[in-house]
N, C-alpha and C positions, 0 to 999 in steps of 0.2 A: 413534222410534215414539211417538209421541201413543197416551195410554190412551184404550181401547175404552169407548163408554157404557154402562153399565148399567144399565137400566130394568128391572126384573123383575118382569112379572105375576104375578098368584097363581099361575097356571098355566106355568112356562115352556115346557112343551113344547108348548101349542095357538099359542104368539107366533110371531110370523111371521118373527123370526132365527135361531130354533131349526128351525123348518122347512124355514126355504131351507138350512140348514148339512146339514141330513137330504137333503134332496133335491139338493141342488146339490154334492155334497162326497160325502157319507159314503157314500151310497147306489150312486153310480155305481161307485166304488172300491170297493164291500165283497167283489166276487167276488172280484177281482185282489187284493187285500191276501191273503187267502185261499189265493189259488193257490199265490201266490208266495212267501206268510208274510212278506214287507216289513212292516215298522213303519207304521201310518197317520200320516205326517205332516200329509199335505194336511187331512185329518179335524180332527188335533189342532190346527192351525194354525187351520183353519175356528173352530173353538168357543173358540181363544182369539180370535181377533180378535172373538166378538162376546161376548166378556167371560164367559164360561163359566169358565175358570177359577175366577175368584174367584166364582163362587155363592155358597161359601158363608163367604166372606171378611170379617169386621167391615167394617162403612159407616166406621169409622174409619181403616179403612188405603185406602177407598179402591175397597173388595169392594161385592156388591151388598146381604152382610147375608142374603143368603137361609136356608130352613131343610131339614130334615133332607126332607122329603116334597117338596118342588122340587126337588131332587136327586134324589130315589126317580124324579120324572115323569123325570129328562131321560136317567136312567140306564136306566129301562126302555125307553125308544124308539130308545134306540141300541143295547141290545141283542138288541132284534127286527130290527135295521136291519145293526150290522156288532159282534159280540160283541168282537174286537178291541179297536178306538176305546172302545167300554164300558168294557172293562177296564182301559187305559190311565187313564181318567177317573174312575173305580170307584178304583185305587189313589191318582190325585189327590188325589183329595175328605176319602180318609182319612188320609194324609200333610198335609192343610192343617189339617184338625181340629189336628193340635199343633203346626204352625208357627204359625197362630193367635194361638194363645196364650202358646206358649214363645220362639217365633222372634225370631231381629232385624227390626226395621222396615225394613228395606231389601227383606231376599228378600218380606216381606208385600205390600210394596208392586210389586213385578217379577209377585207372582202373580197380584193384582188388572191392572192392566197389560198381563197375559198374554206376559209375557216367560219366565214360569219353571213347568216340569213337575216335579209329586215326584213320588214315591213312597215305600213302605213296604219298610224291608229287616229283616225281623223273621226267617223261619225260616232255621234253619241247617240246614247239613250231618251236625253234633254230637247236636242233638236235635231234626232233624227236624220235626215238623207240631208241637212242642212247645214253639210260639213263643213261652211265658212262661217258657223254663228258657235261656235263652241261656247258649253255652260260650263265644262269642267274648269278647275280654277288653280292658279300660281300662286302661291304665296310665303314671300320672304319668313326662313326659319333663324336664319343668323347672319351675316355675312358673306358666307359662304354658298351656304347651300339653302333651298329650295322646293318647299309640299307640295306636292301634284295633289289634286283628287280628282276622279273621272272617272264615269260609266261608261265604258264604249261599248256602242251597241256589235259591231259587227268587225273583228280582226282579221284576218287571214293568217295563216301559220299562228296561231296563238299556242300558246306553250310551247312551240317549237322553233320560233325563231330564235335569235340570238339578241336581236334591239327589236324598240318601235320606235318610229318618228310621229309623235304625239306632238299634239294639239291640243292650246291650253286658252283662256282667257290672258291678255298680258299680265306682266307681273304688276308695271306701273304706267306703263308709256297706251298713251294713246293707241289705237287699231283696232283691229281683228281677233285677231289669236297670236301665239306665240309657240314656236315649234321648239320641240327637246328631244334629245335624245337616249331613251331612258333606257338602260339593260335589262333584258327579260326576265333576271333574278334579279332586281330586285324586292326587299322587303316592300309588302305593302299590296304588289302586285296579285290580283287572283285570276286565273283564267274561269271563268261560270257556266262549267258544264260542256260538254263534247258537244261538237256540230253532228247532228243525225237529220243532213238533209235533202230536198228533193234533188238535187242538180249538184256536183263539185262536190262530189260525199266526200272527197280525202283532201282537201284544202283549209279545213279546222280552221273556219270561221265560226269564231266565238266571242261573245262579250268579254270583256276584261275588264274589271275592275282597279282603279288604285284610290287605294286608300293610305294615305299620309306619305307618299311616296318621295324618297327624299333623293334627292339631285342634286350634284353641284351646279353652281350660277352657268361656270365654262360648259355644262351640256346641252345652253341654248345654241340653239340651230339657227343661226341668221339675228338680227337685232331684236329686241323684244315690243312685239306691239309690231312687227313688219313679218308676221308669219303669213299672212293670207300672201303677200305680196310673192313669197318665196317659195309656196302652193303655185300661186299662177302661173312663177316664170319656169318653175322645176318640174315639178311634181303632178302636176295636175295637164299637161301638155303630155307628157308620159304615158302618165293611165290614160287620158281619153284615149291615145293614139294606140297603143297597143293592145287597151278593150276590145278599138277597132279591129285588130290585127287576132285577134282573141277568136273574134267572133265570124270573121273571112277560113279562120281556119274549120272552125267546124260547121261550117257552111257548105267550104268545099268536100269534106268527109263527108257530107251529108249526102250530099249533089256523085261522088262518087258511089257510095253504097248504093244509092238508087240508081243508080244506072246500071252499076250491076244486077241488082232484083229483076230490073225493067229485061232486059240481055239474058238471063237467066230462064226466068220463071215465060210459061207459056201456056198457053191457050189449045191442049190438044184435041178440041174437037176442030178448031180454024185450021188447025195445021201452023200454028204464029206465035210469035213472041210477042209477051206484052211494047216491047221495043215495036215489032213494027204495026202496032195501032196507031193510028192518027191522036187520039183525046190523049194520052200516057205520054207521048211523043211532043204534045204542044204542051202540055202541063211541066214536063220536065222543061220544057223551049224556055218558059217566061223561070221558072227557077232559076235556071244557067243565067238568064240576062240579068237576073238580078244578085246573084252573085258576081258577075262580069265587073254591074255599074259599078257594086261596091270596092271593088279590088281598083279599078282606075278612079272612086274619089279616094279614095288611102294614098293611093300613089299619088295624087296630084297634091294632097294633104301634107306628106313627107316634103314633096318637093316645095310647097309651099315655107314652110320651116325651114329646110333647107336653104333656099337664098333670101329666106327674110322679105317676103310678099306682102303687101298691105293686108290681105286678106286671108294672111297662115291664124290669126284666134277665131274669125269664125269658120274658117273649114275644121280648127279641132274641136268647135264643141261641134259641128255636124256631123261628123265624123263616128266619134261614138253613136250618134244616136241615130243614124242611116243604117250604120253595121247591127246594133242591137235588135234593129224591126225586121233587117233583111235575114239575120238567123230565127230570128223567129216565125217570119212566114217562111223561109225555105224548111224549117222544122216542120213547121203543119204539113207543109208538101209531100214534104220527104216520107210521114208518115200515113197519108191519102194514098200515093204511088205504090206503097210498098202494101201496103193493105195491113194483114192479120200479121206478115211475116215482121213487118216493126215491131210488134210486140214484146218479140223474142229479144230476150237479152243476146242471144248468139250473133242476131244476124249486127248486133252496134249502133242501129238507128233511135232506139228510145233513149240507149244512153248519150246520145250528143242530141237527141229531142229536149234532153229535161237541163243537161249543159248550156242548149242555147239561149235557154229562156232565163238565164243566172244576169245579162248582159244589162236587162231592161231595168232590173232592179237595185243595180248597184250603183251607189250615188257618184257621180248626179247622174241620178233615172231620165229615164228617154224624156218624159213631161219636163222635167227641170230644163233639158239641155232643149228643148220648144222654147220654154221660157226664153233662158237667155240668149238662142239666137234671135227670137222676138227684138228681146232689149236691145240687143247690138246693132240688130237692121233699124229699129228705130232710137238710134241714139239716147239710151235709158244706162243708166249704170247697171252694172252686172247683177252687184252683191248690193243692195239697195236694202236691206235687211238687215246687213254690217254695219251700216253707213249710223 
């Protein structure tokens, strides 16, 4: 396979490979993916051949080098398009963040290339949505190499990625956790049963199991005992922001369907459309404003990261968790406005209704991310629970 070229405008989602992948691929597929809860291969296959993987990959391995807000664009229009494919890409993007810069040059280069899918295997079974206390555990087999064992509660892409960027108890060193890089065939490894569920049916989110799972020492990902640290600066700035950017996009899918309904459907005894009622008309008003707010705190979030703000960690844990309540009540909206016709799987509104509500629960859940902006506004450590 010859690597994919990557040219990346400032904009990738207005360029016109990213569009044909949206319209030619993902779009056509996104009911059936849906239905049937299948993994979107064809989708993820689309977006690596046209060098999407490596977005956001160093120019040195070969990536395009792109940044945190090109990633926000491509992740929002694939998740007004097929929440699925998003999420798959969504856990990519944040698994690349530490292969990056931990990784061996070889998998860097297969990502850029678009030969290789990660993802992130942080929460367990043990502690739950308490993905900085890892119970799964490291333990030296010889010199060399290295037994994983760990119940993870919830994977994305499971059996279908290529790696996970797994989280362990350290081997020896004082901390948190300790992150590895483990290849999806490994022995040891089991995926436990297909995802059949309410929201993101084709994103094969599954527990995984390793048991005696053997690694060489060199597939540590950052220093041992300095994983949580490598979550925070990487990985975990990633997901929140692009959750965010997750959940803006099927916000505005939402916000559009309904205004089509609204525009549409009518009242023929009034001689009117539900559009020009006053109650439909002010109901739609505060939806729009709160999809509005949310798109300019994301954007101020970006730009916060962007030049390095006092205040860019607590706009990204806000961030997530402002986006996750704002799709979920523009979801209820969306589904009030529209009436009986949300029902229908045709008209696309219960499927980004049951997408939106995936947001609040994925760790760290809305309550967690209350918590630690609590902690932060009152000068409390984060992860007090690590500690």
């Amino acid at each position: 396979m010859t690597s994919p070229t990557i040219e990346i405008p400032p904009s990738v989602a207005a360029g016109e490979p990213f569009e044909a992948v949206l319209s030619g691929t993902v779009r056509p597929l996104a009911d059936d993916v849906d239905r049937t809860g299948r993994f979107p291969r064809e989708g993820v296959r689309a977006l690596a051949d046209a060098g999407l993987l490596g977005l956001l990959s160093a120019r040195e391995s070969g990536g395009a080098g792109g940044d945190l807000r090109q990633a926000a664009e491509v992740i929002e229009h694939l998740a007004g398009t097929c929440g699925s494919t998003a999420m798959v890409l969504l856990m990519h993007y944040a698994a690349v963040t530490v292969i990056d810069r931990h990784g061996p040059q070889e998998v860097r280069r297969e990502i850029t290339q678009g030969r290789h899918l990660s993802t992130l295997a942080f929460s367990e079974k043990g502690s739950r949505s308490h993905f900085w206390a890892p119970v799964g555990t490291a333990v030296p087999e010889d010199a060399r190499t290295v037994r994983l064992d760990a119940e993870k509660s919830w994977v994305t892409s499971a059996g279908e990625a290529d790696s996970y960027v797994w989280s362990s108890r350290p081997l020896g060193a004082d901390g948190a956790m300790t992150l590895w890089l483990v290849p999806a065939g490994s022995a040891g490894l089991h995926v436990r049963g297909d995802y059949d569920g309410f929201g993101l049916r084709g994103n094969a989110s599954s527990p995984v199991t390793g048991e005696g799972v053997s690694v060489p020492r060199t597939a540590m990902l950052g220093a041992d005992g300095a994983g949580l640290d490598v979550a925070l600066q990487l990985a975990l700035p990633c997901f929140l922001v692009l959750s965010a950017a997750f959940s803006l996009g099927v916000t505005e899918a939402l916000l559009e369907l309904t205004a089509r309904h609204l525009g549409a459907a009518h009242l023929e005894h009034l001689g009117r459309s539900l559009a020009e009622e006053p109650l439909p008309r002010q109901h739609y008003a505060r939806l729009r404003l709160r999809a509005d707010a949310l798109r300019a705190f994301l954007d101020d979030t970006l730009s916060a990261l962007a030049t390095g703000r006092a205040d860019a960690q607590l706009k990204v844990l806000q961030v997530k968790a402002l986006a996750a309540e704002t799709a979920a009540e523009v979801a209820d909206g969306a589904m009030r406005l529209c009436g009986g016709a949300a029902f229908r799987r045709e008209t696309g509104v219960e499927r980004r209704f049951r997408d939106a509500l995936a947001a609040r629960v994925m760790a760290p859940t809305t309550e967690t991310l209350h918590d630690f902006c609590g902690r932060a506004g009152l000068g409390l450590p984060l992860f007090e629970e690590a500690r």
